[in-house]
C-alpha positions in Angstrom: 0.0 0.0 0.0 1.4 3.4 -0.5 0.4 6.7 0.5 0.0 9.7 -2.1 0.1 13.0 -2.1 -2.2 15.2 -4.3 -2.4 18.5 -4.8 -6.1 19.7 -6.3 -7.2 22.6 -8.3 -11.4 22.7 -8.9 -13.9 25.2 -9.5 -16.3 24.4 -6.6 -19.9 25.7 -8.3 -21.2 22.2 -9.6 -20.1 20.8 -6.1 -21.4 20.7 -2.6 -18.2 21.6 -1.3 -15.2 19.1 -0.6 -17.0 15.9 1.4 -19.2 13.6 0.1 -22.8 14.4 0.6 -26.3 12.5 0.3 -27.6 15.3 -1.8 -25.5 16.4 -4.1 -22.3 15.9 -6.2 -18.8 16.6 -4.3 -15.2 16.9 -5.2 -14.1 13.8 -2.6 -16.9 11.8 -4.6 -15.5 12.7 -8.0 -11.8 11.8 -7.2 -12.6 8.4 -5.2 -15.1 7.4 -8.2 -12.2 8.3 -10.6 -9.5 6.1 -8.8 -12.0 3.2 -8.7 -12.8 3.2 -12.0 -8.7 3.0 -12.4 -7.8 0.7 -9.8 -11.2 -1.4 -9.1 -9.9 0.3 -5.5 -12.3 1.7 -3.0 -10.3 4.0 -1.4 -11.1 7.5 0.3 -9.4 10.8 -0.5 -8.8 12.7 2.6 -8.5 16.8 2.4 -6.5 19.1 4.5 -9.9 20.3 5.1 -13.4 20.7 3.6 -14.6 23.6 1.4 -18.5 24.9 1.4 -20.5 24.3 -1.4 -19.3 26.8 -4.5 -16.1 27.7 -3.0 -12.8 27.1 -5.1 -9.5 25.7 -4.7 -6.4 26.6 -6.2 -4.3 23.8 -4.0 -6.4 21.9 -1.8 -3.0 19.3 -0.5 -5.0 15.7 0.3 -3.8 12.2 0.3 -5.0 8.7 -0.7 -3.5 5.3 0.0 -3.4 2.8 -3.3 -2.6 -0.8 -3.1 -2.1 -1.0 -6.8 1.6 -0.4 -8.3 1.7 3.0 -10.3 3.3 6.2 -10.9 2.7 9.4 -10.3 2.7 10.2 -13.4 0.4 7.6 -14.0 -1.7 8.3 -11.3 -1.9 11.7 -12.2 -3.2 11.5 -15.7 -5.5 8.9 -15.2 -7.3 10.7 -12.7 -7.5 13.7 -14.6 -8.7 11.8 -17.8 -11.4 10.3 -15.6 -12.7 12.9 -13.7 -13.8 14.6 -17.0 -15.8 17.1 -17.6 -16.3 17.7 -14.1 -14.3 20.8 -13.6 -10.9 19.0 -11.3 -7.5 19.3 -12.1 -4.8 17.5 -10.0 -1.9 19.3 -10.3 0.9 17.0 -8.6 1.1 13.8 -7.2 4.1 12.3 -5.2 5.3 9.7 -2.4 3.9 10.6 0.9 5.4 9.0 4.2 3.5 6.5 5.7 2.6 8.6 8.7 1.7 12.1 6.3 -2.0 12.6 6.8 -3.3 15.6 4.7 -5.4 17.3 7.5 -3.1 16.5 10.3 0.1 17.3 8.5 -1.0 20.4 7.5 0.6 23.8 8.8 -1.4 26.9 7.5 -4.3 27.5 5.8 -4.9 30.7 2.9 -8.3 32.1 2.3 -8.7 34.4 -0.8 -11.7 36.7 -1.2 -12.0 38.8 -4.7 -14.6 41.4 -3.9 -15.7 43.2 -7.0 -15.7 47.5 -6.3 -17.2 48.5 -9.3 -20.9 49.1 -10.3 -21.0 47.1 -14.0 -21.5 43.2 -12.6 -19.0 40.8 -13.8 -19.4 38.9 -16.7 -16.0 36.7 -17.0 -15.5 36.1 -13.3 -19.3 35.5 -12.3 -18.7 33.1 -9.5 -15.6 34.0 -8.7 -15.9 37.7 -7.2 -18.0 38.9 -4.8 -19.7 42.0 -6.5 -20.3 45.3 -4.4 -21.7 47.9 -6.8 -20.2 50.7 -4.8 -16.4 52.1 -3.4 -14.8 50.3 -0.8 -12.9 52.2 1.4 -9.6 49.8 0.9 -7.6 51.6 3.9 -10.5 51.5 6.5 -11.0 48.3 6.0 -7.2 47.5 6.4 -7.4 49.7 9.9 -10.2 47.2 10.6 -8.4 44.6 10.1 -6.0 45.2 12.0 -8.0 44.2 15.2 -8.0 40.6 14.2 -5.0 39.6 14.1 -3.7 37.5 17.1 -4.7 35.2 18.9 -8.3 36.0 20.1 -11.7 34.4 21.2 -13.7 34.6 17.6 -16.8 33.5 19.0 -18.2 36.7 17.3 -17.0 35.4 14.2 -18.1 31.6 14.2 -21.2 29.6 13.0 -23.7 28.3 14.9 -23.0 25.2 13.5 -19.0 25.3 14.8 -17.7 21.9 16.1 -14.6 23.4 17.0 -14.0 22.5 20.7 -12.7 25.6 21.5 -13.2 29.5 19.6 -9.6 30.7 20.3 -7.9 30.8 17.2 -4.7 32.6 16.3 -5.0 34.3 13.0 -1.4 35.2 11.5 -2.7 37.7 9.0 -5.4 39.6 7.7 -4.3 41.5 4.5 -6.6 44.4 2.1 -5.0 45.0 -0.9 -6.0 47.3 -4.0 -5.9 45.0 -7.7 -7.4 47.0 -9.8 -11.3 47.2 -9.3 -10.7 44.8 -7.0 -9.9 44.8 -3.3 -8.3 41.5 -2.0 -9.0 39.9 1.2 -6.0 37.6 2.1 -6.5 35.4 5.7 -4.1 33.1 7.0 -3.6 30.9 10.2 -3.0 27.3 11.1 -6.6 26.5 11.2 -10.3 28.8 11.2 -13.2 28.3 12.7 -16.6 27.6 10.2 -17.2 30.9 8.5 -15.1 32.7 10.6 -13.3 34.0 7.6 -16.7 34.5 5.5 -18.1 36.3 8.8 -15.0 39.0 9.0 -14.9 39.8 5.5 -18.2 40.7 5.3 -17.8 42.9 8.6 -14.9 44.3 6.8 -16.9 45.3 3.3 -19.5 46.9 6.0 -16.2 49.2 7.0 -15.2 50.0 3.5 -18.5 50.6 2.6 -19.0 53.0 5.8 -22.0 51.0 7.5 -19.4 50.1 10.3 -16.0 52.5 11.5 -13.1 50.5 11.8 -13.1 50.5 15.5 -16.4 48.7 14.7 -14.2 45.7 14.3 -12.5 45.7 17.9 -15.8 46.3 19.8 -17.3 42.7 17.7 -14.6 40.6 18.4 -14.9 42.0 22.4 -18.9 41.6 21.6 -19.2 45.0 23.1 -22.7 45.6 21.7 -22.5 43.0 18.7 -23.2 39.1 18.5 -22.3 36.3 16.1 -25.6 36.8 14.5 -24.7 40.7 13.5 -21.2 39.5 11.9 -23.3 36.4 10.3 -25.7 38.8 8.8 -22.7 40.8 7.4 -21.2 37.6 5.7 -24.2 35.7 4.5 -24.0 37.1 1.3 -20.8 35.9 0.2 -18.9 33.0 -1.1 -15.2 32.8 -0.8 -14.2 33.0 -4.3 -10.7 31.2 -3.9 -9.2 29.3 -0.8 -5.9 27.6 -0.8 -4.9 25.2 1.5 -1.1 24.0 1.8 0.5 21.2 4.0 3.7 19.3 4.4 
């Protein structure tokens, strides 16, 4: 038996997210189909973590353990022939040590957001940008920010639906960046909280947008007059366009 590495691009609209689901298509699914179809194996992927439903990957790092002899090269481009026209790429494959496990194993997770600052709606990056027909005020939001980065109780900040045993989380970075039309929303840490990141970029678009003053920020993650359902209500709208997970 040996243990593979994968790393995974996809475009997560037709999917349900990352896990397998009873009602609806996944990217887990897909792969685990594929490698059966090539091995006669039945053998499950395992992610560094799980994406929502409609939310991307540019390297999701996950690993799967094969009895069969291949290559990686082999492995590789069968996977990608059979997961067609289902929108999955695997972009590398190599020998993983015994012990590697792809969630375990994994030191740092990336979140990208792409939010949209212009009023014309997109038409080559629908589902990919989140579209605010109005100004962002890039540097407010980046004073905003600021606030969350640290180690902190994000209670504010996660779903009801959290199984995380604990809501302290340490959050390495929180970049706001200009790209043209666009202002990017970069998050970073070992590991999140469900929708914490969806939850504090949408109270960040409420800064830029004026709705909330930067200090806004500090006083919801002390829950000095806001709740988890205010900073839910902020983020509900969006979809993280991109997230990137990395491991060794």
């Amino acid at each position: 038996m040996t243990r593979w590495r994968l790393t995974v691009e996809y475009d997560g609209g037709p999917f349900m997210g990352w896990q397998r689901q009873e009602h609806g298509p996944s990217v887990q699914q897909a792969l685990e189909e594929a490698l059966r179809r090539m091995t006669g194996e039945e053998e499950a992927f395992t992610a560094a973590g799980r994406t929502d439903a409609g939310v991307h990957a540019l390297a999701m790092a996950c690993h799967v353990d094969v009895e069969r002899e291949i290559t990686a090269h082999r492995l590789r481009e069968g996977l990608n022939a059979l997961v067609r026209p289902q929108p999955i790429s695997v972009l590398e494959v190599e020998h993983a040590a015994d012990d590697w496990h792809a969630r375990f194993s994994c030191v740092g997770r990336r979140y990208l957001y792409r939010i949209l600052s212009r009023r014309a709606p997109p038409a080559l990056d629908q589902g990919r940008v989140w579209h605010i027909p109005v100004p962002l005020d890039a540097e407010a939001m980046r004073e905003g920010a600021v606030h969350l980065v640290g180690r902190h109780d994000f209670t504010t900040f996660r779903s009801a639906q959290c199984q995380s045993d604990s809501p302290v989380k340490t959050l390495d970075s929180l970049d706001v960046s200009n790209v043209g039309d666009e202002v990017h929303v970069t998050a970073a840490a070992r590991s999140f909280l469900h929708h914490q990141v969806r939850s504090m970029v949408g109270c960040l678009a409420m800064v830029g947008r004026g709705q909330w003053r930067p200090d806004d920020i500090r006083k919801a993650l002390r829950q000095e007059g806001y709740s988890n359902v205010d900073a839910h209500l902020a983020g509900a709208s969006i979809k993280a366009d991109l997230r990137r997970r990395f491991a060794r």
